[in-house]
Structures are given as C-alpha cells and as structure tokens.
PAZAPA-4460 file (N, C-alpha, C; in steps of 0.05 Angstrom, whole numbers, plus 32768, in hexadecimal, padded with zeros to 4 digits):
% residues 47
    n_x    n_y    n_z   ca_x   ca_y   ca_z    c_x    c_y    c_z   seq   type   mol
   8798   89C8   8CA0   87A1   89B0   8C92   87BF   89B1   8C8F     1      X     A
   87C9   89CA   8C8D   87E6   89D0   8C84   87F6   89BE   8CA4     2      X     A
   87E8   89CE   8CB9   87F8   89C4   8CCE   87F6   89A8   8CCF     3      X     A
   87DD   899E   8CC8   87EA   897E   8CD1   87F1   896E   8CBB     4      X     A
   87F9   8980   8CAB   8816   8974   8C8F   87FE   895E   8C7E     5      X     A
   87DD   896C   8C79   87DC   895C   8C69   87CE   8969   8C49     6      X     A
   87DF   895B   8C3C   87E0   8960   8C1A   87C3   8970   8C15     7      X     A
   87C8   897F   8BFE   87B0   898B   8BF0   87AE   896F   8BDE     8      X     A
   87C4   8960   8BD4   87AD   8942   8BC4   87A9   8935   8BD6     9      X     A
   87B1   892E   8BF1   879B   891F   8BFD   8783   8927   8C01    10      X     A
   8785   8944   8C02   8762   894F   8C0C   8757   894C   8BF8    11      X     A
   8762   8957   8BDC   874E   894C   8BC6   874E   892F   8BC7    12      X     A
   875A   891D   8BC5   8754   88FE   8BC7   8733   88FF   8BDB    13      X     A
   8734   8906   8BF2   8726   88FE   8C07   870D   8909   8BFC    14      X     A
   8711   8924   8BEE   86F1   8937   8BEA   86E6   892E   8BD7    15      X     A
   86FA   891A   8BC8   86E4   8906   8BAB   86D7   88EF   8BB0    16      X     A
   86E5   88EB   8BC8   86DF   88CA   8BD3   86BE   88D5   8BE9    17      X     A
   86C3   88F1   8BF0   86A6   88F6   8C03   8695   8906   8BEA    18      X     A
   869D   890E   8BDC   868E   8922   8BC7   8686   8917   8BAC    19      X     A
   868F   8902   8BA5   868E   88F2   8B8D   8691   8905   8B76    20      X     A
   86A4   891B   8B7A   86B4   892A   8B61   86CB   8937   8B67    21      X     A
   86D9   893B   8B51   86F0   8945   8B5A   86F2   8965   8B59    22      X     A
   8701   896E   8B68   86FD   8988   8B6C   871D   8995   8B65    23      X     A
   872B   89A6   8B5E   8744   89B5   8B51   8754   89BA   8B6A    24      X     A
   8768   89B6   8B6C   877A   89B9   8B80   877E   89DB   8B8C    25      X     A
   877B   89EC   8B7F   876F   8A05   8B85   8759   8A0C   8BA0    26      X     A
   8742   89FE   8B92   872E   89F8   8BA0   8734   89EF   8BC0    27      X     A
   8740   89D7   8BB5   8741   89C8   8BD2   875D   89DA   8BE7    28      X     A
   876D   89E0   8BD5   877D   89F9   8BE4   876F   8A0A   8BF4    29      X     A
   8765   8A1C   8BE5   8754   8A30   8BF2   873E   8A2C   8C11    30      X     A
   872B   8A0D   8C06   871C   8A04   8C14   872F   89FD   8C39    31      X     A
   8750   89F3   8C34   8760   89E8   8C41   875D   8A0A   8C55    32      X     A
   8769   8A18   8C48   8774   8A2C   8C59   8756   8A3E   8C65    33      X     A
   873F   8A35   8C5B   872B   8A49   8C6A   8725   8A31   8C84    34      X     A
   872A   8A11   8C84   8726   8A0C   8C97   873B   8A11   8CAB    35      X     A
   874F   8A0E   8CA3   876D   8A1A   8CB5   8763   8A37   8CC3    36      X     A
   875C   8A44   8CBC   8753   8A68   8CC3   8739   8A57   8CE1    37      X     A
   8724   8A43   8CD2   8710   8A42   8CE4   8716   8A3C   8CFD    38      X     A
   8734   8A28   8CFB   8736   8A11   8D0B   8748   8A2C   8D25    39      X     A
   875B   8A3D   8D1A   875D   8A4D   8D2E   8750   8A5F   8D3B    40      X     A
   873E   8A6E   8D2A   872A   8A75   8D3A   871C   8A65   8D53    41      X     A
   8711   8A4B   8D4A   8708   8A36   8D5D   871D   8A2C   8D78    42      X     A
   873C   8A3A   8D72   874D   8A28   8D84   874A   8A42   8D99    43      X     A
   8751   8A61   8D8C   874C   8A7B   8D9D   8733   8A79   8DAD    44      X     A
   8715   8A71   8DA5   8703   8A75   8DB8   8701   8A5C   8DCF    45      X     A
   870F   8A45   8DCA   870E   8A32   8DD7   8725   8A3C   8DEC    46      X     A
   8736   8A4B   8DEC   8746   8A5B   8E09   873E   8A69   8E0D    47      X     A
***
C-alpha cells in the first residue's frame, strides 16, 4: 500500500465502508504492511 502512496486513512475509510466498523489506525497499519510483505512474495514467484 506504501508503494502506491496510499494513506493508512484512506484504507481505514475503505475498511468501514466494506466492514461496517471502524478499525484503529494501528490495525489498519499493520494489516497494510502484511499485505505489502504478501504482494512481494507474489511478485518473486510470478518470475
């Protein structure tokens, strides 16, 4: 999420609008960087 410059409050914005609660900016931090970790893993096995 970091690389494509987008906000930890937009991701919380987006996760209340799909989740119907709000979740702590912590949270959604954390949540941000384990998908960042997945998304390279996924870019390494795709070469």
């Amino acid at each position: 999420m970091v690389l494509q410059g987008v906000s930890t409050r937009k991701v919380e914005e987006v996760t209340e609008m799909l989740c119907g609660r709000q979740f702590s900016a912590s949270l959604v931090s954390h949540l941000c960087k384990q998908m960042d970790g997945a998304r390279e893993v996924a870019a390494l096995a795709a070469d």
